[in-house]
N, C-alpha and C positions, 0 to 999 in steps of 0.2 A: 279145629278151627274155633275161632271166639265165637262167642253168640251173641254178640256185642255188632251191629251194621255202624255202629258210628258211636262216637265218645260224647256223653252230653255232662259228665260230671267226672270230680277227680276220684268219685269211688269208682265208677265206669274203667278208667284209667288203671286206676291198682287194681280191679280184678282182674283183666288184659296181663298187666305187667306178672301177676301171681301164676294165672294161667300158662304164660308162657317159659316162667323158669319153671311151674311142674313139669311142663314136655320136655323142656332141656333137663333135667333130671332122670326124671324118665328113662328118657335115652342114652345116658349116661355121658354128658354135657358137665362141660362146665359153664358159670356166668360170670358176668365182672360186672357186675353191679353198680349203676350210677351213684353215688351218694348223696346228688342233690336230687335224687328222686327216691329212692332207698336208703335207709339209715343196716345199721348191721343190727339192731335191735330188730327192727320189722322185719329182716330175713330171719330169721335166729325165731322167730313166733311163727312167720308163716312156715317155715319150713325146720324144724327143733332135728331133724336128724340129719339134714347136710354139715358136714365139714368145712371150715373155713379156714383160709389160710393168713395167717398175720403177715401183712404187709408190712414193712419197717421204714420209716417215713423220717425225715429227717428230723422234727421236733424229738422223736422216740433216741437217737443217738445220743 
């Protein structure tokens, strides 16, 4: 569980959010990632040994 009782800041916020895809990790989970809260760069630093899966988006065809 967070050690967080309440969010007062957006760093507050992304440690929550880091925390919780460690445990999905962990556990061996997957995430789907918001990208208006998460970029794939910030994943790919907090976490350099998950695997990602390219999504193929219609701009990419």
């Amino acid at each position: 569980m967070t050690r967080f009782s309440q969010i007062r800041t957006s760093q507050d916020y992304r440690n929550i959010i880091v925390e919780l895809e460690n445990l999905a990790f962990m556990n061996h989970r997957t995430i789907l990632p918001n990208p208006t809260v998460r970029t794939d760069k910030d994943l790919r630093e907090d976490h350099p040994t998950i695997r990602a899966v390219e999504v193929e988006t219609e701009e990419k065809k």
